[in-house]
GUPA-532586 format. One record per residue (C-alpha): x, y, z; residue number from 0. Coordinates in steps of 0.25 Angstrom, whole numbers, plus 2048, in hexadecimal, padded with zeros to 3 digits. Layout:
# residues N
X:Y:Z:NUM
...
//
This chain:
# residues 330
8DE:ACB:31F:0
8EC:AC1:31D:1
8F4:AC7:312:2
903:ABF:317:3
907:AB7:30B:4
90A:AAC:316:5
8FD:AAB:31A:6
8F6:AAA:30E:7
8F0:A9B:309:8
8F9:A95:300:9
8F7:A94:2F0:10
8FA:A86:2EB:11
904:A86:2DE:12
8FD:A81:2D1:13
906:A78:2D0:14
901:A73:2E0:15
8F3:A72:2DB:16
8F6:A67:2CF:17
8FF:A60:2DA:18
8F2:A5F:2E3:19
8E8:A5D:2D8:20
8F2:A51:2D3:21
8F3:A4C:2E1:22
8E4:A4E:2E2:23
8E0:A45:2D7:24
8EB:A3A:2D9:25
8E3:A37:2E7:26
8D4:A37:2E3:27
8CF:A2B:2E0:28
8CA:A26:2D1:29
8BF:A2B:2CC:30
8B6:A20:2C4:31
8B2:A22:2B6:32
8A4:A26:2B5:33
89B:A1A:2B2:34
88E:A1A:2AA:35
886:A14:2B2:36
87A:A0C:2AB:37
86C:A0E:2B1:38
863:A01:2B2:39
858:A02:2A8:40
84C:9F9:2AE:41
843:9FC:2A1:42
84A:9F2:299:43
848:9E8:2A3:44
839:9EA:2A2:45
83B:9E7:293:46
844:9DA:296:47
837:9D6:29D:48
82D:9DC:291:49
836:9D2:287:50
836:9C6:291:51
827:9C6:293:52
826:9C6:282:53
831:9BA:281:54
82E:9B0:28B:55
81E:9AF:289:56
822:9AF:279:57
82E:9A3:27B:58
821:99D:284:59
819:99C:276:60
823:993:26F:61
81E:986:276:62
80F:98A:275:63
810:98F:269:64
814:980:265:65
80C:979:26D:66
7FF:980:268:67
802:97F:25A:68
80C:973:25A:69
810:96F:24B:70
803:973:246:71
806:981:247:72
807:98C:23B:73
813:992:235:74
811:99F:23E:75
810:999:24C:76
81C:990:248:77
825:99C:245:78
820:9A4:251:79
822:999:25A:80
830:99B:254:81
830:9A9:254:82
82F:9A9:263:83
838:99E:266:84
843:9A7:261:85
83F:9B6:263:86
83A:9B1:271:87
84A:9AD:277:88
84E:9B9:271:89
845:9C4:276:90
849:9BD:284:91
858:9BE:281:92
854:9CE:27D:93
84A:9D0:28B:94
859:9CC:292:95
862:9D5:289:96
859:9E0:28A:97
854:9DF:29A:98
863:9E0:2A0:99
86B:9E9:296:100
85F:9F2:296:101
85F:9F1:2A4:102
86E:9F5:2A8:103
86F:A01:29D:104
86F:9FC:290:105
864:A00:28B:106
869:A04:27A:107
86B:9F2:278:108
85E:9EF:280:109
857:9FA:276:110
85C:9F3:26A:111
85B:9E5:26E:112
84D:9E6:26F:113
84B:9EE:262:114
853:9E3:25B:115
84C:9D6:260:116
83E:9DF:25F:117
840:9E3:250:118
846:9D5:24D:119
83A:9CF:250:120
832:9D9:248:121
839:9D9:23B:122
838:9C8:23D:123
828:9C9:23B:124
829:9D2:232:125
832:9C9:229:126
82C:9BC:22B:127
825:9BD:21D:128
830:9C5:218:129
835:9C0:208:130
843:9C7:209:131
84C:9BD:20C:132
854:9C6:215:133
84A:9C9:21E:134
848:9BA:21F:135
850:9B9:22D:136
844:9B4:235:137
849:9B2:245:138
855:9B7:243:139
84E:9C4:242:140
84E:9C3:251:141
85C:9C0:251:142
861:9CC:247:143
859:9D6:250:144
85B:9D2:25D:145
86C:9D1:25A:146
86A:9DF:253:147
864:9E4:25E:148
86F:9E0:268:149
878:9E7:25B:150
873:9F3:25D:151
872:9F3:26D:152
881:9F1:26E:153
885:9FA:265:154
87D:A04:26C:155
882:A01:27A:156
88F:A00:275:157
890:A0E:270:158
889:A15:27D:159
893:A0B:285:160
8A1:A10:27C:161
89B:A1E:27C:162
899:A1D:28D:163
8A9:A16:28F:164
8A0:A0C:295:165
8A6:9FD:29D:166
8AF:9F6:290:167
8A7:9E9:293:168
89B:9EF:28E:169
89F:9F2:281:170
8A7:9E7:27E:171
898:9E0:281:172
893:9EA:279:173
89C:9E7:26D:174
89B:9D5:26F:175
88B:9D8:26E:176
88D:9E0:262:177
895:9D7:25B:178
88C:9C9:25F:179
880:9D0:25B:180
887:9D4:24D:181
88C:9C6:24C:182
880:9C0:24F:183
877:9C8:247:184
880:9C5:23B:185
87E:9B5:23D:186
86E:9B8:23E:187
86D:9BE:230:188
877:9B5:22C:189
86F:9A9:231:190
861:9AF:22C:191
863:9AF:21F:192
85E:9A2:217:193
868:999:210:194
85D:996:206:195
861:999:1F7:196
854:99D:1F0:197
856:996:1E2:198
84D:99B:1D6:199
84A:98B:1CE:200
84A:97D:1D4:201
854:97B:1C8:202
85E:982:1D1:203
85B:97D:1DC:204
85E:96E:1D5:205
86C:973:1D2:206
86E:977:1E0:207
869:96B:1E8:208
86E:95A:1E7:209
860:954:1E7:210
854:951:1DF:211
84B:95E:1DF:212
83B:95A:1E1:213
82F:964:1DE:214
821:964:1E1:215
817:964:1D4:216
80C:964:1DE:217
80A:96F:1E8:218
7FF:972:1F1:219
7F5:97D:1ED:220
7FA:987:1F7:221
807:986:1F2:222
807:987:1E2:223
806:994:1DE:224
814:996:1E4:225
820:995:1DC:226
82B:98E:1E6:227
837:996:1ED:228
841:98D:1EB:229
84E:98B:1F3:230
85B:984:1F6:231
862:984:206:232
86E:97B:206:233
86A:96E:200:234
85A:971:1FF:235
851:975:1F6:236
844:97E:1FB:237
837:981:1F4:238
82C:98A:1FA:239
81F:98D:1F5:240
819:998:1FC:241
817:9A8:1FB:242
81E:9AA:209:243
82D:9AE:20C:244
837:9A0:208:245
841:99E:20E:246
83B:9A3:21A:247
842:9A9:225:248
84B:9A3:22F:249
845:99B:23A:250
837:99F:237:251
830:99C:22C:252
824:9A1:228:253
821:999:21C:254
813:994:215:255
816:98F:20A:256
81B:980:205:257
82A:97D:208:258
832:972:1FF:259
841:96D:204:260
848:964:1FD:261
856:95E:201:262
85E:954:1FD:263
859:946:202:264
859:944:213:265
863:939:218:266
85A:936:225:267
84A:932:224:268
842:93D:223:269
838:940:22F:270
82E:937:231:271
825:93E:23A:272
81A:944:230:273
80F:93C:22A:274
816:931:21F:275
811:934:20E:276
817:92E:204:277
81C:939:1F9:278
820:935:1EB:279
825:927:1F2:280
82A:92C:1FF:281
828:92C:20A:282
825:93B:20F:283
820:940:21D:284
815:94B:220:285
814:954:22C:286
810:961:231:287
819:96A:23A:288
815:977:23F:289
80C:97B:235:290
813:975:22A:291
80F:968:221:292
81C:962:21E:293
81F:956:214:294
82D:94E:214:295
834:944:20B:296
83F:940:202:297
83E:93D:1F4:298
849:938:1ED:299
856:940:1F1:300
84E:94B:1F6:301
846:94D:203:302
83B:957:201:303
834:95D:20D:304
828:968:20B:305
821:970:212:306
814:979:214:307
814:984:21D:308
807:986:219:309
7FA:97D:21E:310
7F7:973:212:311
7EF:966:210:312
7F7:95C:214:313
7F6:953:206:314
7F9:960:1FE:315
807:960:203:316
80A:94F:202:317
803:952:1F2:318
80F:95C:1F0:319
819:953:1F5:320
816:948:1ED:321
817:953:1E1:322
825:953:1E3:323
82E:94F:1D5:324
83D:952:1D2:325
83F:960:1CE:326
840:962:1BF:327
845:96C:1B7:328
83B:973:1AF:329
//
């Protein structure tokens, strides 16, 4: 056994091994922060499809719809054919959204966007006969839910994306989406609510308005048991005679009872293309549109249109018409 002291392995110094380590470290290369890498979800690529497949054969309606029932249609095929011309583009828009981000990882806003647009749509039939005013937003349910959907998702994301250190770009996109779906949100319930001022007498609706008030003193069967709902938006006067929500809801209108505008006198000629009656000496103008009997004219400073959204005999309407007299007060 070697027991010289000269022969012995040499013993490095502390001091030698910080050197070496430094040294050491200085000449490797830099490492990469670890990355999360997001796996490719292809499920949500199958829903993008499921959504397609419900979109374009319902936006394929719109035109056969309207060629079917043309303006003889009812009140409820009308507001469908509406319904689906704007929940259809929509859903598409959605299908997109949902396919790619749920596809590349981001699963939490495909979640939520199509919770949103799905409960939109069911809290908008369930408020078309709703009679507070609030729930009154009609389509812009769709709009509400959708945004608030796309709400929800980016705050989610956000959070797992602060939470992981993940790429700035993200949550700056992350942050704009939030914003523009608060923003536009806000401007949907701003814009769905009625300008309509509900006033309790026609006494003061004639303080409010600068034109001649007329009333009917004879009303179709169907229609006199009701007592009006009475109205002032902007410069007109409204009446409604009916048991169904009034005003109704934006965009659609689900309404069956009998509907009186009165504005103040048109400058251009009112339009000719209905059926020519002569009401309390003018000359008036009868048609029906979608499901609607319709009768137009202007008596004195005032032209007066009514409506039915109910079906009704033709003459019953043109006898209320000639029944209109200038409001007086009682």
């Amino acid at each position: 056994m070697i027991t010289h002291p000269l022969l012995q392995p040499k013993q490095e110094s502390s001091r030698q091994k910080v050197m070496n380590l430094a040294v050491d470290l200085g000449t490797r290369e830099a490492r990469s922060a670890p990355k999360i890498e997001r796996s490719t979800n292809r499920n949500w690529v199958v829903t993008m499809v499921v959504y397609l497949l419900i979109a374009v054969p319902a936006f394929l309606l719109v035109p056969l719809i309207s060629y079917n029932f043309g303006d003889a249609s009812s009140n409820l095929v009308d507001n469908l054919n509406k319904l689906v011309v704007f929940g259809s583009p929509t859903l598409l828009v959605v299908a997109v959204l949902v396919g790619i981000t749920g596809y590349y990882g981001y699963g939490r806003f495909s979640w939520w966007l199509s919770f949103g647009f799905w409960v939109s749509i069911i809290v908008l039939l369930l408020n078309i006969g709703t009679r507070i005013s609030w729930l009154n937003f009609g389509i812009f349910w769709i709009i509400i839910g959708t945004l608030g959907g796309m709400f929800l998702g980016c705050g989610f994301e956000l959070l797992t994306a602060i939470r992981r250190s993940t790429e700035k770009l993200i949550i700056w996109v992350l942050v704009i989406g939030m914003a523009f779906s608060a923003a536009a949100g806000a401007f949907a319930v701003r814009n769905g609510t009625r300008p309509e001022k509900p006033v309790s007498t026609l006494t003061r609706a004639k303080e409010m308005l600068p034109f001649t008030i007329f009333t009917p003193t004879v009303l179709p069967s169907q229609y006199q048991t009701f007592t009006p709902v009475i109205a002032v938006s902007g410069n007109r006067l409204l009446m409604y005679y009916g048991d169904d929500p009034y005003p109704p809801p934006p965009v659609i209108d689900f309404l069956e009872g009998l509907e009186v505008i009165e504005t103040k006198g048109l400058d251009e000629p009112i339009d000719t293309s209905g059926v020519r009656i002569q009401v309390n000496g003018e000359n008036a103008y009868y048609h029906e549109d979608s499901g609607r009997s319709v009768i137009e004219w202007q008596q004195g400073d005032t032209y007066i249109i009514m409506t039915s959204h109910s079906p009704i005999n033709g003459k019953d309407l043109v006898d209320a018409a000639r029944s209109f007299t200038p409001y007086v007060e009682s």
